[in-house]
LOLUM-132616 format. One record per residue (C-alpha): residue number from 1; residue in three letters; chain; x, z, y. Coordinates in steps of 0.02 Angstrom, whole numbers. Layout:
<atom><num>NUM</num><residu>ALA</residu><chaine>A</chaine><px>X</px><pz>Z</pz><py>Y</py></atom>
...
***
This chain:
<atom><num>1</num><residu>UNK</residu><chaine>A</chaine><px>4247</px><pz>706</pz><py>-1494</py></atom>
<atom><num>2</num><residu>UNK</residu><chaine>A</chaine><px>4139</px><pz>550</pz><py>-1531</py></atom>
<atom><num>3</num><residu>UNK</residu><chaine>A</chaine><px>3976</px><pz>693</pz><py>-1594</py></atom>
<atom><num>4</num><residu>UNK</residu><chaine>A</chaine><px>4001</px><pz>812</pz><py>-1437</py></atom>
<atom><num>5</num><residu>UNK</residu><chaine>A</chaine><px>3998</px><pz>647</pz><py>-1304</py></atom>
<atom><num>6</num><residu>UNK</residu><chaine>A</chaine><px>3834</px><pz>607</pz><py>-1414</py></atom>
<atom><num>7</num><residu>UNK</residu><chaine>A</chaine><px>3767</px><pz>789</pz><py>-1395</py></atom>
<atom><num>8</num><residu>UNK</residu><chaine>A</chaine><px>3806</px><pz>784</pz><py>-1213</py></atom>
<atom><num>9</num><residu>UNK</residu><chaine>A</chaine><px>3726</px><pz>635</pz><py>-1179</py></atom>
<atom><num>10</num><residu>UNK</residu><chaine>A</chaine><px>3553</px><pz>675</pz><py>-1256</py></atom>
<atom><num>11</num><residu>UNK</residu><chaine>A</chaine><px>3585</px><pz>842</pz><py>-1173</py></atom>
<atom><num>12</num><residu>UNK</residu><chaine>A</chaine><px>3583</px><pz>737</pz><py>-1009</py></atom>
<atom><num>13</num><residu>UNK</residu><chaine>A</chaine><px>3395</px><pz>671</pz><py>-1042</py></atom>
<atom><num>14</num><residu>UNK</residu><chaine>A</chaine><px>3336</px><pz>837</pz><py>-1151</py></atom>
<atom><num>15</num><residu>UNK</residu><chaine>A</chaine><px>3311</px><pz>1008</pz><py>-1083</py></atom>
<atom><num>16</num><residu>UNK</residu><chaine>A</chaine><px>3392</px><pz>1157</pz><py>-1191</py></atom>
<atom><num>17</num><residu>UNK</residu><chaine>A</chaine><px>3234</px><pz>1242</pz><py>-1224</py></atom>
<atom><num>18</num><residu>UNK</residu><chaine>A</chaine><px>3183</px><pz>1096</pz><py>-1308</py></atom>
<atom><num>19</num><residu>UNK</residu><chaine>A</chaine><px>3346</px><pz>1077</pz><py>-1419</py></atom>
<atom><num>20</num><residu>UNK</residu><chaine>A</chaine><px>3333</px><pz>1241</pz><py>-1482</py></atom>
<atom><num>21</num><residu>UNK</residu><chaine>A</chaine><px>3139</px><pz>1237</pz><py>-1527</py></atom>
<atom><num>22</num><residu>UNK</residu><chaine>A</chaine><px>3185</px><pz>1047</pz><py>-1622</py></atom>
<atom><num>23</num><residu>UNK</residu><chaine>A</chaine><px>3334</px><pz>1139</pz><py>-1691</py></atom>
<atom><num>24</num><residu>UNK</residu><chaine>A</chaine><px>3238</px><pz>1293</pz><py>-1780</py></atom>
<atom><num>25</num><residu>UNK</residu><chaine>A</chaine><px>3077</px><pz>1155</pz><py>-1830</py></atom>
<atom><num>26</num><residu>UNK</residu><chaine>A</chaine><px>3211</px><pz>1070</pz><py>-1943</py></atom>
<atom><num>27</num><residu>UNK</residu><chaine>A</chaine><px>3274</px><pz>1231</pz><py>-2023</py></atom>
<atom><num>28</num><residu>UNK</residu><chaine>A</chaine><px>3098</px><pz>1302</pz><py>-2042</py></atom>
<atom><num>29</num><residu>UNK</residu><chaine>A</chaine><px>3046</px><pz>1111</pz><py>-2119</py></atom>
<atom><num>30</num><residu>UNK</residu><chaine>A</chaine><px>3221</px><pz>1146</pz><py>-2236</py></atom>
<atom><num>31</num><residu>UNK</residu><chaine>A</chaine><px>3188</px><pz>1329</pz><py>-2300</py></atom>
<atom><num>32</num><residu>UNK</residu><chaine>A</chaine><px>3006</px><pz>1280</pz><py>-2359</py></atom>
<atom><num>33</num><residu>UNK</residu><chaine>A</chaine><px>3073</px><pz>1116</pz><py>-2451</py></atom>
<atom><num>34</num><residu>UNK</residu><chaine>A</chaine><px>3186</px><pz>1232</pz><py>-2523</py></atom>
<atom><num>35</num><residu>UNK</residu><chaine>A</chaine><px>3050</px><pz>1363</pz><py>-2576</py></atom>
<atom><num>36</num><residu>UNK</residu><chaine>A</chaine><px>2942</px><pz>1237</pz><py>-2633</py></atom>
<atom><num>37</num><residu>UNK</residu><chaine>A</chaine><px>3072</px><pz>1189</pz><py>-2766</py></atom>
<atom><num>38</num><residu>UNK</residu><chaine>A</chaine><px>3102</px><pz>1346</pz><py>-2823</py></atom>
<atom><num>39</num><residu>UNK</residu><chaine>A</chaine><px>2918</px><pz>1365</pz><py>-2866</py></atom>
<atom><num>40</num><residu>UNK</residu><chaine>A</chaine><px>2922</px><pz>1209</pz><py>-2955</py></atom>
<atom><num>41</num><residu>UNK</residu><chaine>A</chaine><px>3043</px><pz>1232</pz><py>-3059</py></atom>
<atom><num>42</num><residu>UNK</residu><chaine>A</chaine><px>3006</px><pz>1427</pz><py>-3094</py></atom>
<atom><num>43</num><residu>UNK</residu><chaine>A</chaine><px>2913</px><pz>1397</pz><py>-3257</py></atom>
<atom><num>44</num><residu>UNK</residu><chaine>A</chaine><px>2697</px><pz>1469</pz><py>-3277</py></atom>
<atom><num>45</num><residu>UNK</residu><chaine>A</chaine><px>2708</px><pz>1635</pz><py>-3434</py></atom>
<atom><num>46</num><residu>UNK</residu><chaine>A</chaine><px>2526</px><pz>1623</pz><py>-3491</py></atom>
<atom><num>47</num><residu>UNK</residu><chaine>A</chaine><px>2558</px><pz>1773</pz><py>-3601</py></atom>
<atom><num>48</num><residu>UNK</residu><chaine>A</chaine><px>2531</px><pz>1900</pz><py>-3435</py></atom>
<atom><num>49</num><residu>UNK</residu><chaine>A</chaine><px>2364</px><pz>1819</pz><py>-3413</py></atom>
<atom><num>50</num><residu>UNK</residu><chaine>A</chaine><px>2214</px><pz>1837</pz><py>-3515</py></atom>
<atom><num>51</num><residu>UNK</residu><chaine>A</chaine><px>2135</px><pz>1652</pz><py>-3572</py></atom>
<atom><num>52</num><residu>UNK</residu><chaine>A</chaine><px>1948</px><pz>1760</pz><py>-3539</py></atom>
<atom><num>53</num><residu>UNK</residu><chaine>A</chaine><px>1875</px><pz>1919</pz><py>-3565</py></atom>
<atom><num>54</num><residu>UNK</residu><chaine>A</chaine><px>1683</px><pz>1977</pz><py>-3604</py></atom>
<atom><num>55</num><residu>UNK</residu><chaine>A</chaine><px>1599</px><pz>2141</pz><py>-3581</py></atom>
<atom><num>56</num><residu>UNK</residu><chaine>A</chaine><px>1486</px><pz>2245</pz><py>-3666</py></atom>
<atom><num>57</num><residu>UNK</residu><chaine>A</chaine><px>1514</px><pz>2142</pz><py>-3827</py></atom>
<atom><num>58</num><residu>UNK</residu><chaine>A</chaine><px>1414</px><pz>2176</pz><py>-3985</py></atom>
<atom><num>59</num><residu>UNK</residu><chaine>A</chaine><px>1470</px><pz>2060</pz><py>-4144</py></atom>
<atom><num>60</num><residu>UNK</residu><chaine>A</chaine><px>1387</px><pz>2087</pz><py>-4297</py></atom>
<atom><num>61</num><residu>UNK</residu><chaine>A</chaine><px>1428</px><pz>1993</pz><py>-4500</py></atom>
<atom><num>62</num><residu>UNK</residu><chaine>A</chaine><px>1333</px><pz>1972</pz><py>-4642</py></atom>
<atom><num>63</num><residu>UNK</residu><chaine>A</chaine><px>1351</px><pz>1929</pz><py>-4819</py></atom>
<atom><num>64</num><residu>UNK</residu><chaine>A</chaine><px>1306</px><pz>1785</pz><py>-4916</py></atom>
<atom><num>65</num><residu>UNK</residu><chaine>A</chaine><px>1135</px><pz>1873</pz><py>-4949</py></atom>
<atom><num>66</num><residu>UNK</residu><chaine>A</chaine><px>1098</px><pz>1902</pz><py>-4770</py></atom>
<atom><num>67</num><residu>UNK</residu><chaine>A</chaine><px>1153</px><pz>2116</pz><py>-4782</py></atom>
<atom><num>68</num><residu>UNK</residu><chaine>A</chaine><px>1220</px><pz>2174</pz><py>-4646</py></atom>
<atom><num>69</num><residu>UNK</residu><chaine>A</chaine><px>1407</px><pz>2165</pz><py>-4692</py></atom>
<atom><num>70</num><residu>UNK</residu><chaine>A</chaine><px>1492</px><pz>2244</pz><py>-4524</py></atom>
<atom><num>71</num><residu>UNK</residu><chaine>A</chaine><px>1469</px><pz>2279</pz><py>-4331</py></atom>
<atom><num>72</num><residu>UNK</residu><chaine>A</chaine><px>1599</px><pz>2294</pz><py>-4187</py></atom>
<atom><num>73</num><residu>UNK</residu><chaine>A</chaine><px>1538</px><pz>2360</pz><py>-4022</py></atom>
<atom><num>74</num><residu>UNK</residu><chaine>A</chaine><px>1673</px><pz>2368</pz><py>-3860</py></atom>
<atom><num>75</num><residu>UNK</residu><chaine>A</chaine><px>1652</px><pz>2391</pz><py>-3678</py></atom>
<atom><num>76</num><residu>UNK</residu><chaine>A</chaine><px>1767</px><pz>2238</pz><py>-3655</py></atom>
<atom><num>77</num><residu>UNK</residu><chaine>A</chaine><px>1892</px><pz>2122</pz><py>-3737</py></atom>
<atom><num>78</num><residu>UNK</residu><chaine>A</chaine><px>2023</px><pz>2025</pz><py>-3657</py></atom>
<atom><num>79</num><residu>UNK</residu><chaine>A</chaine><px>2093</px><pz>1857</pz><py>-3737</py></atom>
<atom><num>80</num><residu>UNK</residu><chaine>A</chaine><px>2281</px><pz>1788</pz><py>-3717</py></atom>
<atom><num>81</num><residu>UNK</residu><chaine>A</chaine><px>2349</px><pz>1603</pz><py>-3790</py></atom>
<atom><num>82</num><residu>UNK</residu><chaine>A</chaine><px>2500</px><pz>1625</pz><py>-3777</py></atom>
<atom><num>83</num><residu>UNK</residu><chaine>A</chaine><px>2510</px><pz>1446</pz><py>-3766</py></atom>
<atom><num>84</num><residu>UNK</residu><chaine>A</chaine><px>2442</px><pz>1348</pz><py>-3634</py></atom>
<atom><num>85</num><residu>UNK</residu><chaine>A</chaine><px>2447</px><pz>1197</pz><py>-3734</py></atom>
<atom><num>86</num><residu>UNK</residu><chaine>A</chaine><px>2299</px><pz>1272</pz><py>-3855</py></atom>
<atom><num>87</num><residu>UNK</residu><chaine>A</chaine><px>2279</px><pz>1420</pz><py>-3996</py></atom>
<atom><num>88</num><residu>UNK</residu><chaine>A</chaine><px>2408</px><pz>1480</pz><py>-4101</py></atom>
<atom><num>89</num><residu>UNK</residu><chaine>A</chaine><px>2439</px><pz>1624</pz><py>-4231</py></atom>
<atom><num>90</num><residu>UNK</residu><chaine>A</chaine><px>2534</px><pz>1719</pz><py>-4098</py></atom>
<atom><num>91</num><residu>UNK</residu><chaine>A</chaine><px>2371</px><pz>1738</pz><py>-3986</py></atom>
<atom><num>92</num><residu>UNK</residu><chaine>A</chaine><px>2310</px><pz>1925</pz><py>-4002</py></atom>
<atom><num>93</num><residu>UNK</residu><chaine>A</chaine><px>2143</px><pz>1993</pz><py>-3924</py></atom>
<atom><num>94</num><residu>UNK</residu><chaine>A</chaine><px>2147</px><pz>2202</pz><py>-3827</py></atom>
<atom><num>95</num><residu>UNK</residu><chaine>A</chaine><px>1969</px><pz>2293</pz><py>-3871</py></atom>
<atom><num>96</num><residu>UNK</residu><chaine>A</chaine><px>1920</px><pz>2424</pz><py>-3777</py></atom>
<atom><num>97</num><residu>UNK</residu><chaine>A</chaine><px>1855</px><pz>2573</pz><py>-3863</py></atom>
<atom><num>98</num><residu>UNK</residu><chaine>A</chaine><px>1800</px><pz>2485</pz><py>-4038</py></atom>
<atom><num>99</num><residu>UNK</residu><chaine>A</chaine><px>1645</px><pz>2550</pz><py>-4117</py></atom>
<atom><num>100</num><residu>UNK</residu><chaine>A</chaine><px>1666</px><pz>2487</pz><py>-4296</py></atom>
<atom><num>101</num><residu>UNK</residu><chaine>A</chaine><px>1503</px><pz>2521</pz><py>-4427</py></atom>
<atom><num>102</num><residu>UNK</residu><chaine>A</chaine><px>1545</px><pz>2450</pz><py>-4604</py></atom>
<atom><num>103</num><residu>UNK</residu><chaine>A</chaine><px>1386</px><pz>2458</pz><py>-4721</py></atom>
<atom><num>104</num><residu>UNK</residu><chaine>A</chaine><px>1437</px><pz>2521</pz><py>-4910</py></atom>
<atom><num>105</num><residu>UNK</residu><chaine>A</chaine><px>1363</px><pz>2407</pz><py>-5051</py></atom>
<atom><num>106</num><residu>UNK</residu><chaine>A</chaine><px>1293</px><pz>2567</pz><py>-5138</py></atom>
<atom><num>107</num><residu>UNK</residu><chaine>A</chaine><px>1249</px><pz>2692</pz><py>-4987</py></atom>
<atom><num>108</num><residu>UNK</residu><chaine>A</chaine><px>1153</px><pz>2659</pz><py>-4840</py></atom>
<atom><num>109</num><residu>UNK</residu><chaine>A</chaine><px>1269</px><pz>2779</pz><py>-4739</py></atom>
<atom><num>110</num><residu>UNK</residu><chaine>A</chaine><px>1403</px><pz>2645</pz><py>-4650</py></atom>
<atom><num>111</num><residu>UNK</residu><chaine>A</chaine><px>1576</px><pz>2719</pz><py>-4618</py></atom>
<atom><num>112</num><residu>UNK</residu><chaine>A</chaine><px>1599</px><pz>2725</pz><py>-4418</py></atom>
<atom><num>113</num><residu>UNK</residu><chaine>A</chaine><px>1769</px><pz>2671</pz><py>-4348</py></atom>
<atom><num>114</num><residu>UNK</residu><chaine>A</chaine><px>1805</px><pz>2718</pz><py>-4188</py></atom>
<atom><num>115</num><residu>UNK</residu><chaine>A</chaine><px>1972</px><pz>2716</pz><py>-4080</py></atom>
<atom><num>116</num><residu>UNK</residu><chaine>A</chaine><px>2045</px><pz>2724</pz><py>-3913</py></atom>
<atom><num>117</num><residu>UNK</residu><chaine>A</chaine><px>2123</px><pz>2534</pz><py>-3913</py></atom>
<atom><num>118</num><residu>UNK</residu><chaine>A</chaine><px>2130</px><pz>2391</pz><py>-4029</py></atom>
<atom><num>119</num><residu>UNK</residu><chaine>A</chaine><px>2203</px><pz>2233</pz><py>-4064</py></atom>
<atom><num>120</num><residu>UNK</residu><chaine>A</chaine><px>2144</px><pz>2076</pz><py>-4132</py></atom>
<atom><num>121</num><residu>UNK</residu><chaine>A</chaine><px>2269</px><pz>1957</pz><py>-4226</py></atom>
<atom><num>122</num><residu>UNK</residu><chaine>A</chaine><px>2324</px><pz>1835</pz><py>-4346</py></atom>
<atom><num>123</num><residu>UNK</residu><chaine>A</chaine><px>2154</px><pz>1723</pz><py>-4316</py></atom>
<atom><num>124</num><residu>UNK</residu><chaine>A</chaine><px>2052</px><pz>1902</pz><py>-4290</py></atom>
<atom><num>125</num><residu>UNK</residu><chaine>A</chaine><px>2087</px><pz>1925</pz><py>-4474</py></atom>
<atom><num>126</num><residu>UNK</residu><chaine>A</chaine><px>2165</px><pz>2084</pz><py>-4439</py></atom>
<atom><num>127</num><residu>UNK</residu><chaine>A</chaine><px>2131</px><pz>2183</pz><py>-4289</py></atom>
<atom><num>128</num><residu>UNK</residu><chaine>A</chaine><px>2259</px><pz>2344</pz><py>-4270</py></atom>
<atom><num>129</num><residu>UNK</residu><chaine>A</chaine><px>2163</px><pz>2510</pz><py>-4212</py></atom>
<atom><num>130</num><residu>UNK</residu><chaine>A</chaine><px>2275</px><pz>2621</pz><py>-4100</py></atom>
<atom><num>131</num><residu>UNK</residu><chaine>A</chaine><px>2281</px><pz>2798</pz><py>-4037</py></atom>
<atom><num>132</num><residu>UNK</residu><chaine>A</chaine><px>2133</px><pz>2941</pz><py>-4088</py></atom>
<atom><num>133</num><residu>UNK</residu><chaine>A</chaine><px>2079</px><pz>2858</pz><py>-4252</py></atom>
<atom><num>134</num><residu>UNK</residu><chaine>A</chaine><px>1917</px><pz>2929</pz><py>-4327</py></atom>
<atom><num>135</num><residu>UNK</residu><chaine>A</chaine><px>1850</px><pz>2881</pz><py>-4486</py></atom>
<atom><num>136</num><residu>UNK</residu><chaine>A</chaine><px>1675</px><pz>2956</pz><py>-4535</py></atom>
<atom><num>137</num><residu>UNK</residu><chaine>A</chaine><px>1540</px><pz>2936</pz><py>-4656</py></atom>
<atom><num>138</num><residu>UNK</residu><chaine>A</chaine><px>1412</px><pz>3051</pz><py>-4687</py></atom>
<atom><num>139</num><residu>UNK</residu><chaine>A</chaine><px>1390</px><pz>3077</pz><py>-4893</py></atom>
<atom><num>140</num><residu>UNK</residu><chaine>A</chaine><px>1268</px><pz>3164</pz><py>-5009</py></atom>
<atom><num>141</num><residu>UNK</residu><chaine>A</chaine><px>1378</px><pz>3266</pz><py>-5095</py></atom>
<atom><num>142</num><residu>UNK</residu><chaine>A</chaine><px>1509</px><pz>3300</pz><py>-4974</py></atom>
<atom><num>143</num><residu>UNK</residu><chaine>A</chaine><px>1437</px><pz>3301</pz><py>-4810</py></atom>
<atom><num>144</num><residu>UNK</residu><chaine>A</chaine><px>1509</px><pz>3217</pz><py>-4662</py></atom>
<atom><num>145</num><residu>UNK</residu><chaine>A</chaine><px>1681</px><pz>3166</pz><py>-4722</py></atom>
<atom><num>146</num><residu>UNK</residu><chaine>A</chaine><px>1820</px><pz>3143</pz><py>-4559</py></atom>
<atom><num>147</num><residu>UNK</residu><chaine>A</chaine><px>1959</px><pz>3030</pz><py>-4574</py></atom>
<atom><num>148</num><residu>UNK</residu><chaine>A</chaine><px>2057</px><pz>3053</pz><py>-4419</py></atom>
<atom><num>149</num><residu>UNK</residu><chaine>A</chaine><px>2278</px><pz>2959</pz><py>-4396</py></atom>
<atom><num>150</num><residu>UNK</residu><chaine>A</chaine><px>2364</px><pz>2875</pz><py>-4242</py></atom>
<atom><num>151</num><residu>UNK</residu><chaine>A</chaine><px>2347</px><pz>2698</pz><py>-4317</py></atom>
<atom><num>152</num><residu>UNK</residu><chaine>A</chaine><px>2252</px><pz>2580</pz><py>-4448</py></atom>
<atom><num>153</num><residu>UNK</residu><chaine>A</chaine><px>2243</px><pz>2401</pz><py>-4487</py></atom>
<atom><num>154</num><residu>UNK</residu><chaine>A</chaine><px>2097</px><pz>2339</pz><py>-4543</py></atom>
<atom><num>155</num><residu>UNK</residu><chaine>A</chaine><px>2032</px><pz>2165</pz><py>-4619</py></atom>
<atom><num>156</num><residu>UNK</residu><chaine>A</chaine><px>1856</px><pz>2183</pz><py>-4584</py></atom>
<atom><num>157</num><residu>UNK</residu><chaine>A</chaine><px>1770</px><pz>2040</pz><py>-4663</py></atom>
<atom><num>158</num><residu>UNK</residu><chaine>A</chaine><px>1856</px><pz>2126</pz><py>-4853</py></atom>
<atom><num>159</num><residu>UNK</residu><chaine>A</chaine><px>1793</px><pz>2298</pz><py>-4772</py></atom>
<atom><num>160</num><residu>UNK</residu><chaine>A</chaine><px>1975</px><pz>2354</pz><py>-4816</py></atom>
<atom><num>161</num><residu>UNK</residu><chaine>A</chaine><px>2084</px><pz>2465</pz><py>-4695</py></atom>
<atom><num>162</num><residu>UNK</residu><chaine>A</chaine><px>2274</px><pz>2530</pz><py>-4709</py></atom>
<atom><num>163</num><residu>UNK</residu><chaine>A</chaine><px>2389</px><pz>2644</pz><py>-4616</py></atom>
<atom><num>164</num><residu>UNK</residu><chaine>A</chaine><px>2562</px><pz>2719</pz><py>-4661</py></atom>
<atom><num>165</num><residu>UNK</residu><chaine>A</chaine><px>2546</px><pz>2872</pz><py>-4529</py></atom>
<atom><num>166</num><residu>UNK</residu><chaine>A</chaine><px>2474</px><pz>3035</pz><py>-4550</py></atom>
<atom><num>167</num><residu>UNK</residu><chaine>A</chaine><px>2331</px><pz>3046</pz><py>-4622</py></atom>
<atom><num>168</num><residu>UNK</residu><chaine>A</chaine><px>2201</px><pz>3202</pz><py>-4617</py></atom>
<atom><num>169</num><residu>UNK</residu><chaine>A</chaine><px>2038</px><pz>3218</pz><py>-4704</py></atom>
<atom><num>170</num><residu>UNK</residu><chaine>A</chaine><px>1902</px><pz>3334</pz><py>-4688</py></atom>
<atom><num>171</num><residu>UNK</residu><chaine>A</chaine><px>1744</px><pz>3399</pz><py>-4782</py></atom>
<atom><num>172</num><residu>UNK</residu><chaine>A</chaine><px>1599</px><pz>3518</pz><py>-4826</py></atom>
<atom><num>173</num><residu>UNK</residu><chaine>A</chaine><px>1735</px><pz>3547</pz><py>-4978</py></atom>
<atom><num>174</num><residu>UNK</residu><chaine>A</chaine><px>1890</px><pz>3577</pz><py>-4868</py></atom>
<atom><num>175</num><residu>UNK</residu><chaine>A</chaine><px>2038</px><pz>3477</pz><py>-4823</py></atom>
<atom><num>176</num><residu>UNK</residu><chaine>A</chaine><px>2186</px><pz>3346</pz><py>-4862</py></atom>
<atom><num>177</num><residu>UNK</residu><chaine>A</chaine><px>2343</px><pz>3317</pz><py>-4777</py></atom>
<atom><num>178</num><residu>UNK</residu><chaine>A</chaine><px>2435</px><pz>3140</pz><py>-4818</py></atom>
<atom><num>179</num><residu>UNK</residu><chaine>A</chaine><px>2547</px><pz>3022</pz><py>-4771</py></atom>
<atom><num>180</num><residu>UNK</residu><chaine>A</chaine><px>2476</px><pz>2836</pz><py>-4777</py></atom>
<atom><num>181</num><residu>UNK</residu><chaine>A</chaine><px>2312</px><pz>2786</pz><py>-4840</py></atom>
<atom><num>182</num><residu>UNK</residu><chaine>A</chaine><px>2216</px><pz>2642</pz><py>-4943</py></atom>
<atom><num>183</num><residu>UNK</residu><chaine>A</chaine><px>2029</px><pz>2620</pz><py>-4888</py></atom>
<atom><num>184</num><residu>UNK</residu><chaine>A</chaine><px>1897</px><pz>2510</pz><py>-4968</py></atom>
<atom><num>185</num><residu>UNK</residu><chaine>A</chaine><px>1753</px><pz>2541</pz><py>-4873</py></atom>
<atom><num>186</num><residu>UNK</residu><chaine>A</chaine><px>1647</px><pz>2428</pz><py>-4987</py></atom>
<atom><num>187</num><residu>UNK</residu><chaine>A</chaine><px>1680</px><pz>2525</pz><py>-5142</py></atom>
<atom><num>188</num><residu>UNK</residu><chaine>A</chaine><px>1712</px><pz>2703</pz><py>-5033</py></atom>
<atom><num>189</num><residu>UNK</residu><chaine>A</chaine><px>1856</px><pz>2711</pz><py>-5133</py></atom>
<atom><num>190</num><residu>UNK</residu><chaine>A</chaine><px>2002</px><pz>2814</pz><py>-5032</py></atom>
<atom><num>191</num><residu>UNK</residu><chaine>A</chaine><px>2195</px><pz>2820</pz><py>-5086</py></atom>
<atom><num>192</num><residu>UNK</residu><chaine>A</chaine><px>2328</px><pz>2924</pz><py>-5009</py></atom>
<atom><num>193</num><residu>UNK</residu><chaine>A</chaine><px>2466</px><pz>2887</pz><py>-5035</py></atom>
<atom><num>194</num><residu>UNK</residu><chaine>A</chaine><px>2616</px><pz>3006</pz><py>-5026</py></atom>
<atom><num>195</num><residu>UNK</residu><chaine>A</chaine><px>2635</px><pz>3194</pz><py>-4994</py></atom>
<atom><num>196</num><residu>UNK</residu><chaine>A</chaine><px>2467</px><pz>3236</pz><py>-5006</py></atom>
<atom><num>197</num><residu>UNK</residu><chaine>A</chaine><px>2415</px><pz>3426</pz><py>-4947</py></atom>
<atom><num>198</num><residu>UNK</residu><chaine>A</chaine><px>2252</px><pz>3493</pz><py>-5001</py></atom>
<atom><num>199</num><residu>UNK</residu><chaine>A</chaine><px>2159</px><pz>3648</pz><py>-4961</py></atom>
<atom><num>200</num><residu>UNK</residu><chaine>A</chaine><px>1993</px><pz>3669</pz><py>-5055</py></atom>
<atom><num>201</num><residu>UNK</residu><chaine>A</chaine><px>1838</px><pz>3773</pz><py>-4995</py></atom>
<atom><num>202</num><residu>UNK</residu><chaine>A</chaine><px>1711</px><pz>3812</pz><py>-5154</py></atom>
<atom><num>203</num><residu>UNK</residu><chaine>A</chaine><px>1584</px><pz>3856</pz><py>-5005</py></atom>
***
């Protein structure tokens, strides 16, 4: 009884319109206090967001007598830390259509990487080539050899690249079917590695 004789009573001095506009200020005031603490305790995912990103990149390595050891060419790459904090060995870089060129120590013909996506990891020690895969290198003896799977990981500064998938391989000479393949693009030294398929044209 003692609230509605106080309601009353400032009803007395204050209009109703008035009430009612004080009346939805303090909820309005109350749901964005409310929202406001929800946003502060919802907690910030860096890994959605990329750190930075650079286009039309060109990055080229060379060995300790100043050779041209490797190239990578991409239309853009995209950086995430996954920690805000600073870099870690779970931060991974996207590359947008990689151009790969790694020079041979005994041909000037480089082999030419190419591939829809790829991924940079593990400290860009190992960047992970995805989808349309197409190995080439264009030989004396053999003509333009094709390399073509769905996946390979490669460690570019050893020149070395690996894959477990289907493999298929084609010459001047003819063709070889695999599953999984060793590469040392230094030594162009090739090793399939299990149920290897060959069909060989003397032409």
């Amino acid at each position: 009884m003692a609230f509605l004789q106080r309601i009353y009573k400032i009803h007395e001095y204050i209009p109703a319109p008035w009430l009612i506009a004080f009346a939805l200020v303090i909820c309005f005031f109350a749901f964005s206090l409310r929202q406001k603490a929800e946003l502060a305790n919802h907690e910030y995912d860096p890994s959605g967001f990329p750190q930075f990103y650079m286009q039309e990149v060109k990055t080229r390595e060379f060995d300790s007598q100043g050779r041209l050891h490797y190239q990578l060419s991409t239309p853009q790459i995209t950086h995430y830390q996954l920690n805000p904090d600073g870099p870690s060995d779970r931060d991974y870089t996207l590359i947008q259509h990689p151009d790969m060129a790694f020079y041979d120590a005994e041909s000037a013909a480089p082999w030419l990487v190419t591939a829809e996506t790829g991924r940079s990891e593990a400290n860009a020690q190992l960047i992970r080539l995805l989808d349309n895969v197409l190995i080439q290198q264009q030989t004396p003896t053999q003509g333009l050899i094709q390399i073509t799977t769905s996946e390979l990981r490669v460690r570019a500064s050893e020149q070395f690249a690996e894959t477990d998938k289907a493999v298929k391989m084609r010459s001047a000479k003819g063709q070889i079917d695999a599953i999984g393949m060793d590469a040392d693009l230094a030594q162009s030294r090739l090793q399939l590695k299990s149920q290897v398929k060959a069909v060989y044209d003397p032409r």
